[in-house]
N, CA, C and O of each residue as an XYZ file, in Angstrom:
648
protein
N     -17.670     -1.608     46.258
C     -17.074     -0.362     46.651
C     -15.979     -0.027     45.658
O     -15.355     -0.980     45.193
N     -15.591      1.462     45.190
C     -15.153      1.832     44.911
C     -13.505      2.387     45.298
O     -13.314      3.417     45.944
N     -12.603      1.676     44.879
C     -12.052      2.679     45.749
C     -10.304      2.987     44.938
O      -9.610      2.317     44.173
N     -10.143      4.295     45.578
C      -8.294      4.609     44.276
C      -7.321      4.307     44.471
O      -7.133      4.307     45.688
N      -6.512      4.022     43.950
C      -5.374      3.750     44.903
C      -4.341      3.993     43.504
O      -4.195      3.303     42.495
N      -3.568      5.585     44.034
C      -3.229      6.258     42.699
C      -3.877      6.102     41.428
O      -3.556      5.303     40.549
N      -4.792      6.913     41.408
C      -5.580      6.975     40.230
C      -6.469      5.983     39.666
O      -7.575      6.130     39.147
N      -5.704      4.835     39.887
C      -6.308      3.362     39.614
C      -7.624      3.078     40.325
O      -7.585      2.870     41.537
N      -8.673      3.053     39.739
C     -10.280      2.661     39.868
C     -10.211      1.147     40.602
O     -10.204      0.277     39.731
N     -10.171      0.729     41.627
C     -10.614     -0.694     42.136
C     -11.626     -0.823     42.366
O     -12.143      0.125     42.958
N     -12.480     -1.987     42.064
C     -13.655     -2.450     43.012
C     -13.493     -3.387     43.582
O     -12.499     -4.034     43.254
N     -14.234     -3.849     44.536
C     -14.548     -4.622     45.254
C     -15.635     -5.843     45.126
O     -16.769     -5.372     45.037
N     -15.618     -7.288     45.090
C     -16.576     -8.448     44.793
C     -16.786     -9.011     45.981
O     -15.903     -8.807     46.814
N     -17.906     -9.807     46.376
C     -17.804    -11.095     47.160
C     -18.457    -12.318     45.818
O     -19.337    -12.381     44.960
N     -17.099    -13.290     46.496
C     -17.479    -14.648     46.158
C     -17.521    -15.205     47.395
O     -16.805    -14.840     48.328
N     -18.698    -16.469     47.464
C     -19.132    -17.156     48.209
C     -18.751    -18.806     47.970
O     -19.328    -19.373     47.043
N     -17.774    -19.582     48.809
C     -17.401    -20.721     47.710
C     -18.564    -21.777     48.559
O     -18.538    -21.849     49.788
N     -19.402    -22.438     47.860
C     -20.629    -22.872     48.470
C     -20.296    -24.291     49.001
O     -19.212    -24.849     48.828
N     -21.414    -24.837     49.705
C     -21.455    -26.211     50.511
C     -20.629    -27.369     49.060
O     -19.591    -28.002     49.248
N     -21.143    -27.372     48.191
C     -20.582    -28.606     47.390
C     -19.097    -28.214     47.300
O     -18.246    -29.079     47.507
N     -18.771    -27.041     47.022
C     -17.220    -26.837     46.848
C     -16.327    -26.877     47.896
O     -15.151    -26.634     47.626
N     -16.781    -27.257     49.599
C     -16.270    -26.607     50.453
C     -15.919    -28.550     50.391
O     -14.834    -29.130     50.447
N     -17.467    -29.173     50.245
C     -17.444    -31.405     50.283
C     -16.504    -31.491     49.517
O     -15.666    -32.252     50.001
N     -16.055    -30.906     48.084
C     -15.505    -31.393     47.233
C     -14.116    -30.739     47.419
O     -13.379    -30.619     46.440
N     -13.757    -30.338     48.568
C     -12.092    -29.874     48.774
C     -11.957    -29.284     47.092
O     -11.353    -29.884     46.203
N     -12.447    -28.395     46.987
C     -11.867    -27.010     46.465
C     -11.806    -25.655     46.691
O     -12.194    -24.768     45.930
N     -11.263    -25.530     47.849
C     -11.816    -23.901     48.225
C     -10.574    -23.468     47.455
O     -10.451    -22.628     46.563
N      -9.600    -24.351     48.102
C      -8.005    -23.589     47.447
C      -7.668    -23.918     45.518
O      -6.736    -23.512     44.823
N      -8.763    -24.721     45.183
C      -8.136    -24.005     43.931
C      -9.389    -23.348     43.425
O      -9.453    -23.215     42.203
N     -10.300    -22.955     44.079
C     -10.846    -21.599     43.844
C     -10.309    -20.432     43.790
O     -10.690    -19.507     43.073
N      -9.134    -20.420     44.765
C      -8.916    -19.393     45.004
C      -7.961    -18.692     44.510
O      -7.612    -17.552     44.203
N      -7.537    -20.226     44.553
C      -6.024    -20.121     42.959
C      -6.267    -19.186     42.343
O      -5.735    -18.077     42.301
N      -7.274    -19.700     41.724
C      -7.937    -19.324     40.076
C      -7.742    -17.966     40.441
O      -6.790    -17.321     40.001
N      -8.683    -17.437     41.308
C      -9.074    -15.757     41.227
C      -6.846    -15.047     41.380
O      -6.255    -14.360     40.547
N      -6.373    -15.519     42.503
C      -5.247    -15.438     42.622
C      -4.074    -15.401     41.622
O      -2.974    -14.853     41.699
N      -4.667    -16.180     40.625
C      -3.375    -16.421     39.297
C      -4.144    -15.239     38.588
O      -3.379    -14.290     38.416
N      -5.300    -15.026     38.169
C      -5.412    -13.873     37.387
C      -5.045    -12.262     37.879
O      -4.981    -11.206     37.249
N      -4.854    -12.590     39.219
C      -3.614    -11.214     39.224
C      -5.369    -10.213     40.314
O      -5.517     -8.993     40.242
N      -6.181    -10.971     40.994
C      -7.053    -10.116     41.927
C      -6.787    -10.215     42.934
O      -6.214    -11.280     43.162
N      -6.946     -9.452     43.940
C      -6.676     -8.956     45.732
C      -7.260     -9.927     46.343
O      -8.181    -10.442     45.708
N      -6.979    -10.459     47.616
C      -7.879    -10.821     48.226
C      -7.816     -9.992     49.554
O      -6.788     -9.776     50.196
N      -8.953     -9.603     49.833
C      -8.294     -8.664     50.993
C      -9.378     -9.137     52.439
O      -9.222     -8.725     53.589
N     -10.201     -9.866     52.078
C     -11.085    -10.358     53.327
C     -11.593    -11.779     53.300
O     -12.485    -11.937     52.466
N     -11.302    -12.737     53.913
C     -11.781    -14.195     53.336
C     -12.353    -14.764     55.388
O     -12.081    -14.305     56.497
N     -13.036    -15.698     54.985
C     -13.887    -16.211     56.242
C     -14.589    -17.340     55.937
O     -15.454    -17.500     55.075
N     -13.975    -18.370     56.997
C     -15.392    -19.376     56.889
C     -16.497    -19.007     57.811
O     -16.384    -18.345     58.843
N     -17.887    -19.665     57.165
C     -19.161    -19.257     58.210
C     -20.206    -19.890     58.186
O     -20.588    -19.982     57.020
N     -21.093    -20.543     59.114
C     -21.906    -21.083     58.769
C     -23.284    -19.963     58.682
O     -23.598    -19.226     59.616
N     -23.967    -20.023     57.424
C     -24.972    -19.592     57.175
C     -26.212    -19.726     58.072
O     -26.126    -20.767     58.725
N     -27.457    -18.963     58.363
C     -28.424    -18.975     58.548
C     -29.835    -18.763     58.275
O     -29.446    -18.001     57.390
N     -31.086    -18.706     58.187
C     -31.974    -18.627     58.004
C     -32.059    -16.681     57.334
O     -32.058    -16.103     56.247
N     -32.105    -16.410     58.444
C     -32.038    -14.576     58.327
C     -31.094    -14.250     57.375
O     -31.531    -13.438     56.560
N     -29.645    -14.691     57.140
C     -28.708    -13.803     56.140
C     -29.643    -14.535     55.010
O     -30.427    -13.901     54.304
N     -29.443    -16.050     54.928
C     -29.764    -15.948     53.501
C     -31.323    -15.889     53.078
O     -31.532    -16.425     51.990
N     -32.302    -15.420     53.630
C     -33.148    -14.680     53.480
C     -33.216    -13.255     52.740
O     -33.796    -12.932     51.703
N     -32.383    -12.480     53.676
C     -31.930    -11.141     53.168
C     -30.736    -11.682     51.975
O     -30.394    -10.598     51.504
N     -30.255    -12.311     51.538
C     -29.246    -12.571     50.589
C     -30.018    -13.487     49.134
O     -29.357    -13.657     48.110
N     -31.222    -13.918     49.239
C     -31.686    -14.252     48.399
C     -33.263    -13.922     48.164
O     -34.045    -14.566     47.464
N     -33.538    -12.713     48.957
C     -34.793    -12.154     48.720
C     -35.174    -12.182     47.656
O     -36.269    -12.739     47.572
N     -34.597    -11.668     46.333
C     -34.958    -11.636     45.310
C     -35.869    -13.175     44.758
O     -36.544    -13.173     43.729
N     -35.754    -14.102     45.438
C     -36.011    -15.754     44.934
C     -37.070    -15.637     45.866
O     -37.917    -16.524     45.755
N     -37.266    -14.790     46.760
C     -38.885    -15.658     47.357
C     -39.992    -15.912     46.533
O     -40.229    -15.202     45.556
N     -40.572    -16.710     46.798
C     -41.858    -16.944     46.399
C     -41.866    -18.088     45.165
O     -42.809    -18.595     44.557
N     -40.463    -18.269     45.060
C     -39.857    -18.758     43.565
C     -40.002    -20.572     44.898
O     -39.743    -20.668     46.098
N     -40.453    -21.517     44.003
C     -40.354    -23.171     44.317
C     -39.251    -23.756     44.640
O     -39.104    -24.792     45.288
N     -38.333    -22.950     44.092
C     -37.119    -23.239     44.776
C     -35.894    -22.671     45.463
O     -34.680    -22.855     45.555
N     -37.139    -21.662     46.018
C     -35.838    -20.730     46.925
C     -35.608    -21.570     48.646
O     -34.635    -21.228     49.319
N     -36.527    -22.565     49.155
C     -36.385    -23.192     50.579
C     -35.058    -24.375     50.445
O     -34.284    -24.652     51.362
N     -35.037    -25.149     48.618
C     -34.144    -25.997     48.586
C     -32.906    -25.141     48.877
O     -32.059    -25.520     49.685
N     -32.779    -23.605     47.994
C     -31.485    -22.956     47.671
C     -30.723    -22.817     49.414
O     -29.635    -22.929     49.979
N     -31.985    -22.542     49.666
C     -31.852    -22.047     51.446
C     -30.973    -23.683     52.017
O     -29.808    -23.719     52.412
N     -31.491    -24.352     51.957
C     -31.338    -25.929     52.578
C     -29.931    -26.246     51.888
O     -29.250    -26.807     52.746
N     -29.366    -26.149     50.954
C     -28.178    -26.540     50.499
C     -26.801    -24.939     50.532
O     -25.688    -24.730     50.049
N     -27.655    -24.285     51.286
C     -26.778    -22.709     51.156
C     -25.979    -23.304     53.083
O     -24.900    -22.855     53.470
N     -26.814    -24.297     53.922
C     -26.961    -24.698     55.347
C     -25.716    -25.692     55.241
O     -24.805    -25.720     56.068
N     -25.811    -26.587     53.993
C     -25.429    -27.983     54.568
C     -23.972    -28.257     55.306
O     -23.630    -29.075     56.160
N     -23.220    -27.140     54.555
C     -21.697    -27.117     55.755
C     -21.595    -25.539     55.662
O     -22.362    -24.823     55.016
N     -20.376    -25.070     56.515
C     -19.883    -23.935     56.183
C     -19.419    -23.499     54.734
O     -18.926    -24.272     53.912
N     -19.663    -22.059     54.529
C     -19.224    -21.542     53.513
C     -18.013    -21.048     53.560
O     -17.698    -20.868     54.737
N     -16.854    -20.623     52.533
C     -16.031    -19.820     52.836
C     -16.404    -18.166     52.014
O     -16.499    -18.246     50.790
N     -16.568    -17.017     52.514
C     -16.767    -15.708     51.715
C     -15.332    -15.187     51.659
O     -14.428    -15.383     52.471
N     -15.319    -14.522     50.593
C     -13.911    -13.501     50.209
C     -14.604    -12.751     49.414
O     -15.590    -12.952     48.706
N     -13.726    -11.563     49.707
C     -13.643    -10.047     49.248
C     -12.291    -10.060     48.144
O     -11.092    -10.294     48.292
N     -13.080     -9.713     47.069
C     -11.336     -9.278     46.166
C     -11.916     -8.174     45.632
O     -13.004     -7.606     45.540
N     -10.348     -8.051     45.197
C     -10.543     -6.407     44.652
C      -9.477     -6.656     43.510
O      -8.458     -7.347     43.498
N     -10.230     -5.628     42.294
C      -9.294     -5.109     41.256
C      -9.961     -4.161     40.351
O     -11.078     -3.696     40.577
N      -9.204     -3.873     39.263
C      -9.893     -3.168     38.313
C     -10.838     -4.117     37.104
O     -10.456     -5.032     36.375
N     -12.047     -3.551     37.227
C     -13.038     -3.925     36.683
C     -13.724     -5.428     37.440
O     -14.516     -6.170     36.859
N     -13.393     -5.562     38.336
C     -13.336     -6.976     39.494
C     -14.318     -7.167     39.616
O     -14.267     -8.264     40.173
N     -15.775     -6.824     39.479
C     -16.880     -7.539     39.493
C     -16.946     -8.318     37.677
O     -16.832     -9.539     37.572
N     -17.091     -7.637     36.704
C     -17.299     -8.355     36.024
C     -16.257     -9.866     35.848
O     -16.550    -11.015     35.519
N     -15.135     -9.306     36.185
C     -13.987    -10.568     36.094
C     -14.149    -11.616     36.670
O     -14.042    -12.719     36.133
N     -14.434    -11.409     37.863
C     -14.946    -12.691     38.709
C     -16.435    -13.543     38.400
O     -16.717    -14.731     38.557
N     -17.091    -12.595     37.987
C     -18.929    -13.413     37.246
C     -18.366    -13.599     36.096
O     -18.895    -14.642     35.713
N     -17.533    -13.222     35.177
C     -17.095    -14.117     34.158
C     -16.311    -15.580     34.420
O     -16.316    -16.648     33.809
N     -15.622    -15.089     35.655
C     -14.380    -16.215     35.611
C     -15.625    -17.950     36.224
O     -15.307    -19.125     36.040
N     -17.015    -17.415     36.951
C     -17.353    -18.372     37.282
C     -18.199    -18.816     36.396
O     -18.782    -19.896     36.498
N     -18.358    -17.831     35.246
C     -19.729    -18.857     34.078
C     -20.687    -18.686     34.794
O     -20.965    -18.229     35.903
N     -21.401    -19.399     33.467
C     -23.119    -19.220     33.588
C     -23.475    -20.009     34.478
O     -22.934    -21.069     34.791
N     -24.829    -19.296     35.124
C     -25.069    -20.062     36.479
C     -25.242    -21.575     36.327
O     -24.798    -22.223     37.275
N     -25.827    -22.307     35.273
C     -26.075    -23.563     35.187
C     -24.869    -24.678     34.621
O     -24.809    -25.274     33.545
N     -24.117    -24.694     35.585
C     -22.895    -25.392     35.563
C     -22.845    -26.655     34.045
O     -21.838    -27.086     33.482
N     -24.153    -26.929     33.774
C     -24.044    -28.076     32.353
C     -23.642    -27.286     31.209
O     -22.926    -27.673     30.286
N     -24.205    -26.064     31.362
C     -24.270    -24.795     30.838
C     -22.618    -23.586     30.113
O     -22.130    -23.078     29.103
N     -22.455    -23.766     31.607
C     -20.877    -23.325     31.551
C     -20.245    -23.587     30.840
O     -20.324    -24.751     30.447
N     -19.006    -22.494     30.094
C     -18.070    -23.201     29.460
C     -16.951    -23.250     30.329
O     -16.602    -22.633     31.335
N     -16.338    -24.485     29.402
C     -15.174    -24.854     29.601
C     -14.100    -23.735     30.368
O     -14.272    -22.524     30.221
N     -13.104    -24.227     31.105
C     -12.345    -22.640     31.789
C     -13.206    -22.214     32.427
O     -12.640    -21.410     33.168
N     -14.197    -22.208     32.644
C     -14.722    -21.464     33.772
C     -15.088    -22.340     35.344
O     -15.192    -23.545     35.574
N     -15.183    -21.436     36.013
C     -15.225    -22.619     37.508
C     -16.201    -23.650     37.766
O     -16.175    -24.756     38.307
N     -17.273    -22.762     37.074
C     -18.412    -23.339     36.829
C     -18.703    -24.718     35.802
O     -19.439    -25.695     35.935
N     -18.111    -24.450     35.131
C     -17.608    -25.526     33.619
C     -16.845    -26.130     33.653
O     -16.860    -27.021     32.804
N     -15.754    -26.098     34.545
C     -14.952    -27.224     34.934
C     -15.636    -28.041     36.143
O     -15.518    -29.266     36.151
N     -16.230    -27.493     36.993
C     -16.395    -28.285     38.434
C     -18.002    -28.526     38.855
O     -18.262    -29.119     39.901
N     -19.130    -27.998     37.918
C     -20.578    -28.570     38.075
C     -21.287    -28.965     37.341
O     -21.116    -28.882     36.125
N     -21.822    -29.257     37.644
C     -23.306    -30.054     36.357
C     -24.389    -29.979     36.816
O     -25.146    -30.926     36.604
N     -24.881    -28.803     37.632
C     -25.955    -28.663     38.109
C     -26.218    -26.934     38.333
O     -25.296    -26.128     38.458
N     -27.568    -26.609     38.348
C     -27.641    -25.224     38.218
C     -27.649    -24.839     39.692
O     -27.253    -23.731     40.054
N     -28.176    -25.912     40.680
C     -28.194    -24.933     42.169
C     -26.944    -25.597     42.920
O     -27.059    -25.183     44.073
N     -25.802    -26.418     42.858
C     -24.973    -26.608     43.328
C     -23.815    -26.190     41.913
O     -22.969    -26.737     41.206
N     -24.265    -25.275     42.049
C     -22.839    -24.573     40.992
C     -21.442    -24.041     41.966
O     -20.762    -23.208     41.366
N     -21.051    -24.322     43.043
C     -19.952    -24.035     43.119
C     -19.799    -22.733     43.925
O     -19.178    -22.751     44.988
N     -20.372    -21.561     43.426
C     -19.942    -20.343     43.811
C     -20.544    -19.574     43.745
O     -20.908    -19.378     42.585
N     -21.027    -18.732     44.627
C     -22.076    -17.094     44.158
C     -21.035    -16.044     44.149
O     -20.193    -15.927     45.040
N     -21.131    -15.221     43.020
C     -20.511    -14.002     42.921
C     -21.330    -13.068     42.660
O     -22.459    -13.453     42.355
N     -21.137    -11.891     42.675
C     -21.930    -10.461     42.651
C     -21.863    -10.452     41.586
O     -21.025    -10.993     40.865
N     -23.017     -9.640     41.240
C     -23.536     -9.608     39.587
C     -23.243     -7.735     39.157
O     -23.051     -7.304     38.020
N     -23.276     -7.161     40.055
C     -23.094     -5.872     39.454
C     -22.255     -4.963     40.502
O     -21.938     -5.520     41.554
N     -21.835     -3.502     40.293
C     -21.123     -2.988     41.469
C     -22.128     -2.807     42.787
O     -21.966     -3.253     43.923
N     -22.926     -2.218     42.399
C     -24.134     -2.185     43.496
C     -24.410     -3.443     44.466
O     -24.032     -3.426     45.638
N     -24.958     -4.317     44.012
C     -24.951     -5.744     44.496
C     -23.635     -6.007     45.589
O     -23.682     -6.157     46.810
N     -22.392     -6.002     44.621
C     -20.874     -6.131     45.518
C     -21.020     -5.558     46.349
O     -21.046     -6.134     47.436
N     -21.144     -4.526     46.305
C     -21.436     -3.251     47.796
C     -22.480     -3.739     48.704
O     -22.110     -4.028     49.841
N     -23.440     -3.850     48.473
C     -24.465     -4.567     49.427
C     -23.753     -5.638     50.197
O     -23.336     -5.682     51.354
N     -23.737     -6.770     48.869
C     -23.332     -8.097     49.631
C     -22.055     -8.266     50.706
O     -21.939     -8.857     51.779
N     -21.152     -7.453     49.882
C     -19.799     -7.706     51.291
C     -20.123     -6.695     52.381
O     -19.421     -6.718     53.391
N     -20.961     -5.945     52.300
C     -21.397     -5.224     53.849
C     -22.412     -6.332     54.593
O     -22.552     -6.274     55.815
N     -22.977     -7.146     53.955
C     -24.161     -8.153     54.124
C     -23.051     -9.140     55.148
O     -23.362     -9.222     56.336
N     -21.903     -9.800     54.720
C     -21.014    -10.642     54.991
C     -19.778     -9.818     55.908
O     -20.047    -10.173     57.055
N     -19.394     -9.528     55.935
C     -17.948     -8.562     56.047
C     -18.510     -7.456     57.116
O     -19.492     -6.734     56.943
N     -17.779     -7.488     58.093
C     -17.644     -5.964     59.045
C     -16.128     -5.354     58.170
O     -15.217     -5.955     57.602
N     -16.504     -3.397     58.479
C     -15.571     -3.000     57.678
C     -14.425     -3.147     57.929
O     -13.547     -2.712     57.183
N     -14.092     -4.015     59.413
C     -12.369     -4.173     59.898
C     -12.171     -5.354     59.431
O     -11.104     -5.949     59.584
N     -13.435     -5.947     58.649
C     -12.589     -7.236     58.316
C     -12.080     -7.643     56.507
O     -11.887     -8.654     55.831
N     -12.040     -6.325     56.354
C     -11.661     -5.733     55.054
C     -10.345     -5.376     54.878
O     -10.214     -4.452     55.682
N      -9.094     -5.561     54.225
C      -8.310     -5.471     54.873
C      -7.304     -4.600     53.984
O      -6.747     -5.421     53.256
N      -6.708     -3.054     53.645
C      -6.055     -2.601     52.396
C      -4.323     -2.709     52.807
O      -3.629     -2.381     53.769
N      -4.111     -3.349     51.511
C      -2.471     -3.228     51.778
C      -2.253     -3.794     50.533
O      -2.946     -4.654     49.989
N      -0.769     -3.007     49.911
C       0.294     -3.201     49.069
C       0.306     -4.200     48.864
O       0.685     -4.935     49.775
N      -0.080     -4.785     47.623
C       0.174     -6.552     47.154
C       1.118     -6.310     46.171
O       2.293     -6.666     46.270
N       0.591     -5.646     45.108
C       1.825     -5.385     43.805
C       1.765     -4.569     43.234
O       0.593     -4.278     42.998
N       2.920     -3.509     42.524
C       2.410     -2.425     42.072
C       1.502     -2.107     41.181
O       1.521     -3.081     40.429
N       0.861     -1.505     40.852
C      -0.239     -1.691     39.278
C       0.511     -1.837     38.199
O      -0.007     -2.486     37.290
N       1.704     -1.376     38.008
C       2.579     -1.563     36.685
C       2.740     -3.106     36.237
O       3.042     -3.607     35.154
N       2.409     -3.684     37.540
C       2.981     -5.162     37.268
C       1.747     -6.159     36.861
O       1.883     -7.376     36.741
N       0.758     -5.585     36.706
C      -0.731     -5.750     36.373
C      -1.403     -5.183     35.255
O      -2.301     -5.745     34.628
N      -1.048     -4.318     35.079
C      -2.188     -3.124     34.084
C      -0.742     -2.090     33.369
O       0.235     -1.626     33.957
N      -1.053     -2.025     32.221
C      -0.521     -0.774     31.681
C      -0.570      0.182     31.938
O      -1.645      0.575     32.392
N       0.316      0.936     31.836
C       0.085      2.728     32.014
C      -0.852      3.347     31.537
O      -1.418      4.330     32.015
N      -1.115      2.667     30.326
C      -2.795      3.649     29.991
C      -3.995      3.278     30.653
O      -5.096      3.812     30.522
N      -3.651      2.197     31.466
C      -5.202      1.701     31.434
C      -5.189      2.334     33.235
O      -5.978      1.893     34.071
N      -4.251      3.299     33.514
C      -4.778      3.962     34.860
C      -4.366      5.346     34.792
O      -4.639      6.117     35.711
């Protein structure tokens, strides 16, 4: 989602911090991470997954040999989902987690610091604005979205860049 807040263009992401990251006690410096680079968090939740969401959340993989494992390790504990927001905030966040195959990943990235495997990588993030929009309506009711004053944009972004 799109949305202004004086002039300033925000979007909206979901990251998903997955079953290995939730075993491996890192949700909080997941969240760090997104947090120190200066993004919103404006909706966060733990949840345990089911059959039906991640069906509809990984449709694109049916038929694929390994979409029942993705399903089976998407189960094994609760997830935590968050909503952030900023300017240009989808790409920032699929950058900040690297390439999906954590051996893969570089270095600094969440992915490249914390996996070595392509289907327990750590984290799903939205890949495009469209997608973001889907997925946090997929996860998220709209009251559990939440807008308020964190910091001014000056203290973030230059004057030209809004």
């Amino acid at each position: 989602m799109i949305l202004h807040s004086h002039s300033l263009i925000m979007e909206r992401t979901l990251v998903i911090i997955k079953p290995g990251a939730i075993k491996r006690d890192l949700i909080g410096e997941i969240i760090h991470r997104f947090e120190r680079k200066g993004l919103q968090l404006c909706g966060i939740k733990m949840m345990k997954l089911n059959d039906e969401i991640l069906d509809e959340h990984y449709e694109h993989l049916k038929g694929k040999p390994f979409f029942q494992r993705i399903k089976d390790s998407m189960m094994k504990t609760p997830v935590v989902v968050c909503c952030w927001k900023s300017v240009d905030c989808v790409r920032i966040v699929h950058d900040m987690a690297g390439c999906t195959n954590g051996r893969q990943a570089a270095m600094g990235t969440i992915r490249g610091d914390y996996s070595v495997s392509v289907q327990e990588n750590i984290v799903h993030t939205s890949d495009t604005v469209e997608n973001a929009n889907i997925e946090i309506a997929r996860f998220f009711r709209e009251e559990e979205i939440f807008e308020f004053n964190q910091l001014s944009p000056t203290v973030l972004y230059a004057e030209d860049e809004f």
